[in-house]
C-alpha positions as a printed Julia matrix, in Angstrom:
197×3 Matrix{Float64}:
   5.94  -14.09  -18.26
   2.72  -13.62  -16.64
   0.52  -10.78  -15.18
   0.01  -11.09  -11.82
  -3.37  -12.39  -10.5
  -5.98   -9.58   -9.08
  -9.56  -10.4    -8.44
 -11.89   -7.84   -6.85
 -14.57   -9.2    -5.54
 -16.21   -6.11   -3.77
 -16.04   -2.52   -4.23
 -16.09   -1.32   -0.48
 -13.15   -0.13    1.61
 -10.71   -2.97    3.24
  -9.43   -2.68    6.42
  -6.95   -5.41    6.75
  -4.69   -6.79    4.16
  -3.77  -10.17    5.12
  -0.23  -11.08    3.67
   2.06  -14.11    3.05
   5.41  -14.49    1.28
   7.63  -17.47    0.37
  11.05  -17.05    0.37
  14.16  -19.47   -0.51
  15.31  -19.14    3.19
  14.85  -16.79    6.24
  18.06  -14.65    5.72
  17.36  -10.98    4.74
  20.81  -10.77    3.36
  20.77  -13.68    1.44
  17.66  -15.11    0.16
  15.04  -14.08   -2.02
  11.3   -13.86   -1.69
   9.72  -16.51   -4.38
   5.94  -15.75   -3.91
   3.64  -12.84   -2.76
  -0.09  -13.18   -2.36
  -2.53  -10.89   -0.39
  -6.22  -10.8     0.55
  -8.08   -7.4     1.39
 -10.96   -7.5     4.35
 -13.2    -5.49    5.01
 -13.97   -5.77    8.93
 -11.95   -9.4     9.59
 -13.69  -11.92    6.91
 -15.68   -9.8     4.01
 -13.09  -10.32    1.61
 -12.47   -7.32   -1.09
  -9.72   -8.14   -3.56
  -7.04  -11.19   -3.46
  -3.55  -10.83   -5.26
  -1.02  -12.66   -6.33
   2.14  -13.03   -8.3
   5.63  -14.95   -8.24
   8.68  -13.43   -8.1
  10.84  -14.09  -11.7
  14.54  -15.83  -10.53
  16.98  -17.27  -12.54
  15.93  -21.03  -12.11
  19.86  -22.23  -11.22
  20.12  -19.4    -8.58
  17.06  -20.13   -7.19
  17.5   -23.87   -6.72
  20.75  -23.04   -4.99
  19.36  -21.28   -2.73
  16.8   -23.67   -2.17
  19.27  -26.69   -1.44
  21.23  -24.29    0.75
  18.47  -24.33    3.03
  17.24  -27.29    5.2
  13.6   -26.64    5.16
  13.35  -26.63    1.26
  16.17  -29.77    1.41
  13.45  -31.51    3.22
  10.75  -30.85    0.49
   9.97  -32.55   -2.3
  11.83  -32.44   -5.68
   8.7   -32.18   -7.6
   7.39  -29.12   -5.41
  10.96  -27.3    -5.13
  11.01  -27.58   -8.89
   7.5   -26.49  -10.17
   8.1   -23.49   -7.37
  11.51  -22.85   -9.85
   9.64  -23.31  -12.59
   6.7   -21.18  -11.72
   9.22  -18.4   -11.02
  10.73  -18.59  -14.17
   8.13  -18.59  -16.22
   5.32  -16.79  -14.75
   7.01  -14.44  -11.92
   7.51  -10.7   -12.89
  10.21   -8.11  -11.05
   9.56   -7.41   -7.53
   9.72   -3.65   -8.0
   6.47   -3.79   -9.98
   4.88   -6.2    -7.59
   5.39   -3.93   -5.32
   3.94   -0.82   -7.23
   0.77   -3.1    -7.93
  -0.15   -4.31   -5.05
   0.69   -0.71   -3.23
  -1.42    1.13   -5.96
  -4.49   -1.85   -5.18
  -4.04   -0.97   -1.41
  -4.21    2.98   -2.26
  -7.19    2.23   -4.55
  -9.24    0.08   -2.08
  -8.18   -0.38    1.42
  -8.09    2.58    4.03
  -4.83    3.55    4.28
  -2.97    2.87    6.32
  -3.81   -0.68    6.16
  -3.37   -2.96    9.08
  -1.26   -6.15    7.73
  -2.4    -9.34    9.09
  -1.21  -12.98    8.74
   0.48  -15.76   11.17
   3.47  -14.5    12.73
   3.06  -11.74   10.09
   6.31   -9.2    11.6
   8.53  -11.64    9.99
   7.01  -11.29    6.3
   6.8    -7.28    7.75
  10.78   -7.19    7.89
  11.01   -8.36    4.27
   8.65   -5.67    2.95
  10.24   -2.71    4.74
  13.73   -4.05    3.25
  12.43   -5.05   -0.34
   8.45   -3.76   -0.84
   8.82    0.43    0.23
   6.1     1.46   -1.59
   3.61   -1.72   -0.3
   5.66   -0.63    3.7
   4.38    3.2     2.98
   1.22    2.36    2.61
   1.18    0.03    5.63
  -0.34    1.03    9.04
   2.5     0.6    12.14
  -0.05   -2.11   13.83
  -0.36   -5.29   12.93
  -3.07   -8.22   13.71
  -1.33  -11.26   13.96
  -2.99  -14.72   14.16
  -0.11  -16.2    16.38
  -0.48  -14.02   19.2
  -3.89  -15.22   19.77
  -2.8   -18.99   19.08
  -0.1   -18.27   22.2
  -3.56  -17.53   24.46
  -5.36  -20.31   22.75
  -2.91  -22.47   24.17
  -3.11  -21.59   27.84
  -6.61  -21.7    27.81
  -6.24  -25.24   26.46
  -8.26  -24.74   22.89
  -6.98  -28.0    20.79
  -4.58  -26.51   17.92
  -6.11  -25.85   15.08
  -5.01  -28.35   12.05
  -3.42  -27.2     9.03
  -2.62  -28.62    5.74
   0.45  -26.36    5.4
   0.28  -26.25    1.69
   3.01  -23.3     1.96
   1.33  -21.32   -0.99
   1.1   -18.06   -0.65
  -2.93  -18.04   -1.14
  -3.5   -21.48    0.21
  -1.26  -20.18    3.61
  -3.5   -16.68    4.15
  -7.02  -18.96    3.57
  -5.58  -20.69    6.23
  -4.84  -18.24    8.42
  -7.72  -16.25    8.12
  -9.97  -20.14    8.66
  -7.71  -20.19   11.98
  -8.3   -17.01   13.07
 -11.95  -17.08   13.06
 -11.93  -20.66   14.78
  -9.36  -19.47   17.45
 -12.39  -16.29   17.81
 -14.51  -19.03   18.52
 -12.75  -20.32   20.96
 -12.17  -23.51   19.28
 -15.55  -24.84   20.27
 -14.92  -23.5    24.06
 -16.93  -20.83   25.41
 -14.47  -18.48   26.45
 -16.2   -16.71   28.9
 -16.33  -20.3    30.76
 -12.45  -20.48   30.84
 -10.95  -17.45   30.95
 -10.18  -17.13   34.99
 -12.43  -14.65   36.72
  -9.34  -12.91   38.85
């Protein structure tokens, strides 16, 4: 078993805590979350601390829930199995993830942070069922990336391209890349295309 992974890279006072989980599946009921990772902003980009940290499973459960689902079915054996493996050997309990990375957000972000991430309420639900002391210190608004990807789209800014690693790290990078390229207006000048009326 592992420690979790914290890096602080600057001492000043985050204001968003982008977020990203993996899970076995999308079922609250019945799958588990495999991977947590989180990067604190100050302002949108000035990144303050990153964390991250696996989840520990029993490998057989795990991979059962995997091959339940059709996403991870579709996967690779080789990734399905070092994401087993990872779990097994370096994850810790999700109870004290969830006291870390709440006591990092207490200790550097100000509270209540606003989560962010791409189509971030769904990893919201799983942290009000399974994170409550990460949810308590969580502010009620969110910024999410794929709200401004839906106007992106209208205004006909080309999609940005992903590699879709689906890493917890690799995923918020990512999202906080696309983010400031949708800002940009995807090399439109938005003032140009948004309609007048």
């Amino acid at each position: 078993m592992s420690k979790p992974e914290i890096q602080l890279t600057n001492p000043q006072t985050a204001d968003f805590l982008w977020f990203d989980l993996e899970f076995s599946g999308l079922s609250l009921q019945n799958d588990v979350i495999i991977e947590v990772g989180a990067i604190a902003t100050q302002g949108l980009f000035d990144e303050q601390f990153e964390y991250h940290s696996f989840v520990q499973h029993e490998p057989n459960n795990l991979r059962r829930l995997m091959l339940n689902n059709p996403w991870w079915r579709a996967q690779s054996t080789s990734y399905r199995e070092d994401m087993i493996e990872r779990s097994h050997q370096e994850g810790i309990d999700l109870v004290a993830i969830d006291a870390n990375l709440a006591t990092l957000v207490r200790e550097h972000c100000a509270t209540p942070v606003h989560l962010a991430g791409n189509s971030i309420h769904n990893d919201r639900k799983w942290v009000e069922r399974y994170m409550p002391q990460t949810e308590g210190v969580l502010h009620y608004r969110m910024l999410d990336v794929s709200s401004l990807k839906l106007v992106a789209n209208q205004l006909g800014i080309a999609e940005y391209r992903k590699s879709n690693e689906h890493r917890s790290l690799a995923d918020i990078q990512e999202s906080i890349s696309e983010f400031r390229y949708l800002l940009a207006g995807g090399g439109l000048m938005l003032t140009d295309t948004i309609p007048k009326h």
